[in-house]
N, C-alpha and C positions, 0 to 999 in steps of 0.2 A: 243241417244236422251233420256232423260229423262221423266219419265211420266209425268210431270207437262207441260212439254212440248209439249209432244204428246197429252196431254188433249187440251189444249190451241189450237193446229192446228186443230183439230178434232173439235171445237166448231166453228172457224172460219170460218171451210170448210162449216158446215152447215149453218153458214149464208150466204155464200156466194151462196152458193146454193139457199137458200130461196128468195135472193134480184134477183139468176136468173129466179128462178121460178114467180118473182109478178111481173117482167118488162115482161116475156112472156104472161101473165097473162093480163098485162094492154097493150098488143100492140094489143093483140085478139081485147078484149073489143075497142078500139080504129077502130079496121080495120070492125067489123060488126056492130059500129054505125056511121061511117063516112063514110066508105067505100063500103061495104055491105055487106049482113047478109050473104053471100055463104062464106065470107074468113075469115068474124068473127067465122062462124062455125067450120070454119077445124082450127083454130086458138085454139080453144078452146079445139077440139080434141088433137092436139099437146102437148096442155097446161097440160092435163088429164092424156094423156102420161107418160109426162114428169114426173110427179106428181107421178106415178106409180112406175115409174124408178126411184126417190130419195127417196121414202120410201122400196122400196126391197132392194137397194143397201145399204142403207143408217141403215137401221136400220132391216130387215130380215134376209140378208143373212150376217152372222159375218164369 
């Protein structure tokens, strides 16, 4: 694979990651103002998580 190539998947990947992270994002927000605030909570826990785990993976541990 070529690095121009490997750059290009690598940019990808983190979008793709980001558009998963703001649909988990927006389903919280969705479930603890329509739903109720006990699932919007753990929702958002999850969400924080998650958040934690694509910035260590993502860009901490090389």
């Amino acid at each position: 694979m070529t690095p121009t190539t490997r750059k290009v998947l690598k940019i990808l990947a983190h979008v793709a990651a980001l558009v998963g992270l703001y649909l988990v994002i927006a389903t919280a927000m969705f479930l603890g103002l329509q739903v109720g605030p006990l699932y919007g909570n753990i929702g958002l826990v999850v969400a924080v998580a998650l958040v934690a785990l694509y910035v260590y993976v993502g860009f901490v541990r090389k």
